[in-house]
C-alpha positions in Angstrom: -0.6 11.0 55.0 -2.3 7.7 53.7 -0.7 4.5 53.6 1.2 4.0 49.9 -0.4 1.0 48.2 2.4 0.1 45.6 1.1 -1.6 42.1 3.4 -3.0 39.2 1.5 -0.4 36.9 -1.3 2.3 37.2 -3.5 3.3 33.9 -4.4 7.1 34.4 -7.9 7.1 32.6 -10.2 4.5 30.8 -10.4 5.4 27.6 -10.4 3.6 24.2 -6.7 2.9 25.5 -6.1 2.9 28.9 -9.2 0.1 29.4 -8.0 -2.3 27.1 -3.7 -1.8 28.2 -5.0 -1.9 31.9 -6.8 -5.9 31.2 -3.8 -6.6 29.1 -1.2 -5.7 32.2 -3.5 -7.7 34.7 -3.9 -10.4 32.6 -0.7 -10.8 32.2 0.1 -11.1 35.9 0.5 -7.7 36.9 -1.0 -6.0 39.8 -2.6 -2.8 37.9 -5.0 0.1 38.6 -6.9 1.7 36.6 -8.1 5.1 37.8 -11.1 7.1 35.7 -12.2 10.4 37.1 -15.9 10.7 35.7 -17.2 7.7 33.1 -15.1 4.6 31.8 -14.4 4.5 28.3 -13.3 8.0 28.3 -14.3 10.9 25.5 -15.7 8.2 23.1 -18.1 6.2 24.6 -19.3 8.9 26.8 -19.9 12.3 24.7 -17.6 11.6 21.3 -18.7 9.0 18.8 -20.9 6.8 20.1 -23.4 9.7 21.4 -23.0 12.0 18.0 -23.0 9.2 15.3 -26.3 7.4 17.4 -27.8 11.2 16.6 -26.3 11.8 13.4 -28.3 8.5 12.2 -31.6 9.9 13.3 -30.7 13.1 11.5 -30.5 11.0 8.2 -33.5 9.5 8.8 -35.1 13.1 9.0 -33.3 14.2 6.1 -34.2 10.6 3.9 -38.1 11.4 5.7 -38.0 14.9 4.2 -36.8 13.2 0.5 -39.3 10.7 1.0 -41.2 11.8 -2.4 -37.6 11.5 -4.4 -38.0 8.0 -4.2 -41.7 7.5 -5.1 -42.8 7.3 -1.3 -45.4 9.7 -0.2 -45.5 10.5 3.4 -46.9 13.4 5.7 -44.8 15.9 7.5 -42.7 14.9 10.0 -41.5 16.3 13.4 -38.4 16.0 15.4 -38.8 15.0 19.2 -35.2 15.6 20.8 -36.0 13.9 24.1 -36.8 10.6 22.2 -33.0 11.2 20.4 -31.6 11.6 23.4 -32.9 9.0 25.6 -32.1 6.5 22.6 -28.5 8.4 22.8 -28.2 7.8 26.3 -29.6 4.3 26.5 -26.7 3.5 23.4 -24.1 5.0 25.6 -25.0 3.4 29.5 -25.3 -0.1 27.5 -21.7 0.8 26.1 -19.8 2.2 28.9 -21.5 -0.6 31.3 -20.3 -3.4 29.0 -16.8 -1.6 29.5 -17.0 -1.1 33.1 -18.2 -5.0 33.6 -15.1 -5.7 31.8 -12.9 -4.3 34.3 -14.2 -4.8 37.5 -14.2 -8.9 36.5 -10.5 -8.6 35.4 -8.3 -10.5 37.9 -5.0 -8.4 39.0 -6.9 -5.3 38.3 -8.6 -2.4 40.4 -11.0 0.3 39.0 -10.3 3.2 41.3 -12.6 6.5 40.5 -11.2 9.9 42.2 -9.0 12.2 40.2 -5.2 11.6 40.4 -2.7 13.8 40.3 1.3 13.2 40.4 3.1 13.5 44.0 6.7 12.9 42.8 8.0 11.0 39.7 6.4 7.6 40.4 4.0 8.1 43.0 0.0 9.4 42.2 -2.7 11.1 45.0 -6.1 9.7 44.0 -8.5 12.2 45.6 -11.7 9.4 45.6 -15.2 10.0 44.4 -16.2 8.8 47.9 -14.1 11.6 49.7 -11.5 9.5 50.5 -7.6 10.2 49.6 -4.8 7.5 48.6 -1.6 6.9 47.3 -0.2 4.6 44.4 3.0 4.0 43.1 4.1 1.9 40.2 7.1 1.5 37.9 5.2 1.5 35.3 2.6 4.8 34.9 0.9 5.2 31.7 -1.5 8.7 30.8 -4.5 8.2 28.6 -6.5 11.3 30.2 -7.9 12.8 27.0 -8.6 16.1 25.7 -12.2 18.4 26.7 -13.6 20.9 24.7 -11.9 24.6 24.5 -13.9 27.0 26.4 -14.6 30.2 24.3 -12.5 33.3 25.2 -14.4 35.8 23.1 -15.6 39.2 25.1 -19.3 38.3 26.6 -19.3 34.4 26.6 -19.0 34.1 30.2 -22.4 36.2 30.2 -24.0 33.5 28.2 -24.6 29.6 28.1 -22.0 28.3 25.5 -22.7 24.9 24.2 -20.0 22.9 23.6 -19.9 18.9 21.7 -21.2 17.7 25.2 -24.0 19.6 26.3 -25.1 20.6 22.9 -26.3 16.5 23.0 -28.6 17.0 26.3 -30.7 19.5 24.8 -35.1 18.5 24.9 -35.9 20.4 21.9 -34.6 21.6 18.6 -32.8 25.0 18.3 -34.8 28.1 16.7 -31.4 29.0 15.2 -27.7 27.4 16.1 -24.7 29.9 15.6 -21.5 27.4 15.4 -18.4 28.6 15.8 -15.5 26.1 14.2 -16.0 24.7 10.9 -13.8 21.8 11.7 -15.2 18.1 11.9 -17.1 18.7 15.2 -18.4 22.1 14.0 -20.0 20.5 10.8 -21.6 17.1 12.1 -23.4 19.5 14.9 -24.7 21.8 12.4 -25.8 19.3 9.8 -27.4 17.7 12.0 -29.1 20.2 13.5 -30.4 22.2 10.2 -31.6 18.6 9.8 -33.7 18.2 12.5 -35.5 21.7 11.6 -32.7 24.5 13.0 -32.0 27.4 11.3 -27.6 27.0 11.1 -25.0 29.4 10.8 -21.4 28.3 10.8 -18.8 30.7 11.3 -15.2 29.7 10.5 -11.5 32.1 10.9 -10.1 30.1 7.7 -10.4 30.7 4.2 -11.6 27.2 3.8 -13.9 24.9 6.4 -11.7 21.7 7.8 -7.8 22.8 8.2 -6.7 19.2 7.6 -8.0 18.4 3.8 -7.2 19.5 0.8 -9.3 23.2 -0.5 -11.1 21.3 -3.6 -12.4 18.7 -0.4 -13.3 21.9 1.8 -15.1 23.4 -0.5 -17.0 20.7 -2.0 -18.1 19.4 2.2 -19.0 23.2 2.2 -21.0 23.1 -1.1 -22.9 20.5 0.0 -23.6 22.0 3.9 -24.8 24.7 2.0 -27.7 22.8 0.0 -28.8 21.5 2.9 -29.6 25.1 4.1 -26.5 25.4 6.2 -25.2 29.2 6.5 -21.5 29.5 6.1 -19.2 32.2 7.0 -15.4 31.9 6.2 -12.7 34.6 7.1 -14.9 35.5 9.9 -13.4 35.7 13.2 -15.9 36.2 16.4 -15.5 39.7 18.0 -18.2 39.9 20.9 -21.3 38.4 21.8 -23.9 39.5 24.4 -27.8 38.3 25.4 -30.9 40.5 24.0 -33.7 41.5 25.9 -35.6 38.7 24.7 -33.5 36.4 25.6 -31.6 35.6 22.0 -27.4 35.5 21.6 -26.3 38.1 19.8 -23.0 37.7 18.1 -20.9 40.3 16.6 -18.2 38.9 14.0 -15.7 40.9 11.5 -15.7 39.9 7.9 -13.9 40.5 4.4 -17.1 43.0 3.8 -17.1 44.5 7.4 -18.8 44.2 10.6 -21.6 42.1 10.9 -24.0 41.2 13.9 -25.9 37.4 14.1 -28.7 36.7 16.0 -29.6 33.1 17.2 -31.1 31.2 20.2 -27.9 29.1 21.1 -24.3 29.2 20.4 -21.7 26.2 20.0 -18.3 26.5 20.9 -16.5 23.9 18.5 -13.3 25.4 18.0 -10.7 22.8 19.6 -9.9 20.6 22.2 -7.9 21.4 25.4 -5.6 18.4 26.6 -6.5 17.0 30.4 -2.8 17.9 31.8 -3.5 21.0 33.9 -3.9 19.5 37.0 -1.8 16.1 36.6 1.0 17.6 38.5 3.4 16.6 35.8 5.8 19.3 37.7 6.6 16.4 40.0 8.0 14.2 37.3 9.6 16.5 35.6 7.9 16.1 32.6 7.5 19.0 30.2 4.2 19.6 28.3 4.4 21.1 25.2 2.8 25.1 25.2 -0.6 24.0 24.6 -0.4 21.3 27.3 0.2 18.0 25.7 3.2 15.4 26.3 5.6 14.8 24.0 7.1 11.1 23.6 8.9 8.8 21.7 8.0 6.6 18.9 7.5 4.1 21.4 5.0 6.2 23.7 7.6 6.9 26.4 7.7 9.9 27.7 11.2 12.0 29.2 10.5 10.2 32.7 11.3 6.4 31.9 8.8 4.4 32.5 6.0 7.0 32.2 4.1 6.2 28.6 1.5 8.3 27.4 -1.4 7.2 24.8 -4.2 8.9 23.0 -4.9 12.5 22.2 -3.0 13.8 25.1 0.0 12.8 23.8 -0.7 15.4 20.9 -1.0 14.6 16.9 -4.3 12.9 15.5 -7.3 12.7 18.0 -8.8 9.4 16.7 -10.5 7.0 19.0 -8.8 4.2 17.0 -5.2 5.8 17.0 -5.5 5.6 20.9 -6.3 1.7 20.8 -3.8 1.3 18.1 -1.4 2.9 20.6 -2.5 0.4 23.1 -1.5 -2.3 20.9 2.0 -1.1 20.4 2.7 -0.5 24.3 0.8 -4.3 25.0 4.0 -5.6 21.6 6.7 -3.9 23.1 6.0 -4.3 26.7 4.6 -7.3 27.4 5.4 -10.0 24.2 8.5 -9.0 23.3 7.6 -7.1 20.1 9.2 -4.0 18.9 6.5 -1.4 17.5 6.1 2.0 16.7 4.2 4.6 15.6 6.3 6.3 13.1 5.0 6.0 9.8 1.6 4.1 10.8 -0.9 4.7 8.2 -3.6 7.5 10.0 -7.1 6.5 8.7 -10.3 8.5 9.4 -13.8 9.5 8.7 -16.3 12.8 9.3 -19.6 12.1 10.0 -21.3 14.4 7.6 -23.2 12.9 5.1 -21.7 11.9 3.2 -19.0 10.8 4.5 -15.5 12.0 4.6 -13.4 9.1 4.7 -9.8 10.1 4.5 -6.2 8.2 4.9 -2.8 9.2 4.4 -1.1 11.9 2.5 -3.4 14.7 1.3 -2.2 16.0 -2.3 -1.4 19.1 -0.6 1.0 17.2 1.8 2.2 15.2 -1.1 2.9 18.1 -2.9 4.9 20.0 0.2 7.6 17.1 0.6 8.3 17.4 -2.8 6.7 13.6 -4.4 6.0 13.1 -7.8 2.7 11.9 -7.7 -0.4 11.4 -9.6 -3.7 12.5 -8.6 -7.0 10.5 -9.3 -10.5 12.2 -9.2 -14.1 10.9 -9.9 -17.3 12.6 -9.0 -19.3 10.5 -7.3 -21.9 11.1 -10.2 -20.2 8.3 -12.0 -20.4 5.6 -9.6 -23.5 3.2 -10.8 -24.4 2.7 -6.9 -24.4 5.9 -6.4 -27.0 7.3 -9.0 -29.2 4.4 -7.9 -29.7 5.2 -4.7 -29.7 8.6 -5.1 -26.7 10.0 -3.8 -24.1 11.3 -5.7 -22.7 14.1 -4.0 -19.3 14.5 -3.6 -16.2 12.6 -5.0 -13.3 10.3 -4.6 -9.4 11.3 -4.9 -6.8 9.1 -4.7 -2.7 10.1 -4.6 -0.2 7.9 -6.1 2.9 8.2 -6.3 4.1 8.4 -9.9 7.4 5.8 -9.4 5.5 3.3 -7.9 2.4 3.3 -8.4 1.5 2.6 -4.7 -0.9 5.0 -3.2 -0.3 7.5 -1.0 -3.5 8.5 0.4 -7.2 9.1 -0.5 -10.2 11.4 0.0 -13.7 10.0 -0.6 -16.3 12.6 -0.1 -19.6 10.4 -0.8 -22.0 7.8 0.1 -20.4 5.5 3.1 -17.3 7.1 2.0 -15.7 5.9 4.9 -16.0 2.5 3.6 -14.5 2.7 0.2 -11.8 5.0 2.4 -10.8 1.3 4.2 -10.6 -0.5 1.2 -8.1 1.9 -0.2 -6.2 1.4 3.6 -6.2 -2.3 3.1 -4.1 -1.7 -0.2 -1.5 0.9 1.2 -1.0 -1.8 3.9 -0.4 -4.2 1.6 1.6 -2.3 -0.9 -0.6 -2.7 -3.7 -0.3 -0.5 -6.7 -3.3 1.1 -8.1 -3.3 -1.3 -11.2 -4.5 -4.0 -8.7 -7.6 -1.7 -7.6 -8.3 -1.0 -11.4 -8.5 -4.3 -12.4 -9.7 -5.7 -10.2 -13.3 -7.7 -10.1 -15.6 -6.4 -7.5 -19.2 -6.9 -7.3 -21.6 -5.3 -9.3 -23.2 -3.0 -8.0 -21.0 -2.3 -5.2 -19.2 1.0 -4.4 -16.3 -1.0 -4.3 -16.3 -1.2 -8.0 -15.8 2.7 -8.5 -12.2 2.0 -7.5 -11.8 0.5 -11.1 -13.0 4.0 -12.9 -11.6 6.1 -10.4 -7.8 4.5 -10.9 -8.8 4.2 -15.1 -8.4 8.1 -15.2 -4.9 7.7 -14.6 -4.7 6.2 -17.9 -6.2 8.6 -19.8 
């Protein structure tokens, strides 16, 4: 058995949270270890959104090539070569995740340990090292922020076939003949947009009546509208039954729809149908700590889990899976535990955006939420037709929604489906924040011509 080494706290992975609580605790006088298994800066930096929004912007840039002529610019055909996108993918992510692990090794009070840890009893951890080596930590103090990895598919055949999933589907040196997606939630659609963009035939198959679980239907089927005018197959109510490998090579995927049976041939398949929490494997039967049945760890408002103590932050801990909820969950554990403060994260306004394009910026209530607890609200809708910025640089797809609630007037949440709609989505945070009603959004003066300024229509059709 190797010598305990005892810490005041231990970070268990370095993602968008664990890195920046881990300086904070070390900074602040404690001795702290971090431990990351594979790559600091966890899921983000490493094969989430840095990697796919880097290639999602040279997929505009194909799709802006190909409408070149729109615009009065003539230009010859174009050609996609995928190991120029990667190595400018990969050269974004070493320059981020080096920056990050710089960071932490020059932190006073804190060592960067990489092995896999797992729990021994409540407050100790076995770190099986990278280098071969094995050692022990304890701490007061333990907090989780080990992440979430892509579901593996369970459907009859797929362990009889390479299945892609959001990781490896970014290492790939040319561009798929034909990509058969199966999920038609966010990951699902920036994949397949991106890849009908840079020349592959796309088919996206999705269980649901409507793509993207989390938004409203009139949002779901307007994102699936506009997937489909960029060429992008879609196939709702269709659950996967079997898939196999041709003789020639090809995937051949059997699915069951509203019209019958129905078979899909493509040359690579993407698995994009959820995430799997990193908790198998923790030893969280030491602690005592109950997952919930799909592996995650419950808490408190306050991060805490059962075991005092023991905190948890990011997607492990369940709920939204947003890089920025995970720092914003750092923040409340560096208030409450180290200045004093006392932060939580009930009721925190949940912001986020889709990488299609355009955008899907989104915050707060959906009207269907709104609508299932009961709240009289208004709803605001604009096509993004209207907006002056819009129809001059040619892209008006989409549309913005706003909910308000009818008492008040404060608003509730917001959909913008359109050009850098995760922009005008922030601007609509700022005012929830603050409180605002949506008079102060209608009249106010912004810039013309801005997309800011389409909050003044948008909130005028309330009047009418």
């Amino acid at each position: 058995m190797s010598q305990v080494t005892t810490y005041d706290a231990i970070v268990v992975g370095s993602g968008q949270g664990g890195g920046p609580l881990s300086s904070a605790l070390a900074q602040s006088g404690l001795k702290t270890a971090i431990i990351e298994r594979e790559h600091v800066g966890g899921t983000c930096i490493n094969e989430g959104c840095t990697p796919t929004k880097t290639m999602v912007a040279s997929g505009r840039v194909a799709y802006l090539a190909r409408r070149a002529a729109d615009y009065g610019v003539e230009i010859g055909p174009i050609s996609i070569d995928m190991t120029v996108v990667r190595k400018r993918k990969r050269d974004i992510v070493e320059s981020f995740r080096g920056g990050s692990e710089r960071r932490l090794k020059e932190t006073k009070n804190l060592d960067l340990l990489m092995g896999d840890a797992r729990f021994v009893d409540t407050k100790t951890l076995e770190v099986k090292m990278n280098d071969g080596s094995v050692r022990q930590l304890t701490a007061e103090k333990i907090f989780l922020n080990v992440g979430e990895r892509p579901s593996q598919l369970t459907i009859p055949g797929s362990d009889t076939i390479p299945v892609l999933n959001s990781t490896t589907i970014m290492e790939l040196d040319s561009v798929p003949e034909h990509l058969i997606v199966i999920g038609g939630g966010y990951i699902g659609l920036e994949f397949g947009q991106m890849f009908r963009r840079f020349g592959s035939q796309v088919t996206i198959i999705q269980r649901r009546a409507h793509l993207l679980a989390r938004e409203d239907d009139d949002v779901a089927d307007e994102v699936a509208n506009i997937l489909q005018q960029d060429g992008v197959e879609i196939l709702l109510e269709t659950n996967p039954k079997s898939v196999e490998k041709t003789a020639d090579g090809h995937i051949q995927l059997t699915v069951e729809t509203k019209q019958g049976e129905r078979t899909i041939t493509g040359s690579h398949l993407l698995a994009a149908a959820g995430r799997t929490p990193n908790t198998n494997g923790l030893g969280l039967e030491a602690t005592g700590i109950q997952t919930t049945q799909r592996g995650y760890i419950p808490c408190n408002d306050q991060l805490e889990t059962s075991v005092p103590g023991i905190y948890v932050l990011g997607d492990v801990k369940g709920g939204p899976a947003f890089t920025h909820i995970s720092y914003d969950d750092f923040r409340i554990l560096r208030t409450n535990l180290l200045q004093g403060g006392n932060t939580s994260i009930h009721d925190r306004i949940v912001p986020y955006t889709a990488y299609i394009d355009p955008q899907l910026g989104r915050v707060g209530l959906s009207e269907t939420e709104a609508r299932a607890q009961k709240r009289a609200i208004k709803v605001a809708k604009m096509p993004m037709s209207y907006v002056a910025r819009a129809l001059e640089t040619d892209e008006t797809r989409g549309f913005m929604k706003a909910v308000v609630d009818a008492e008040n007037g404060q608003i509730l949440g917001a959909a913008v489906l359109g050009i850098e709609g995760g922009e005008i989505m922030s601007i609509l945070e700022v005012a929830m924040m603050g409180k605002l009603p949506y008079t102060a959004l209608r009249d106010a003066v912004f810039a013309h011509p801005t997309l800011a300024e389409s909050l003044n229509n948008l909130f005028s059709t309330l009047d009418s």
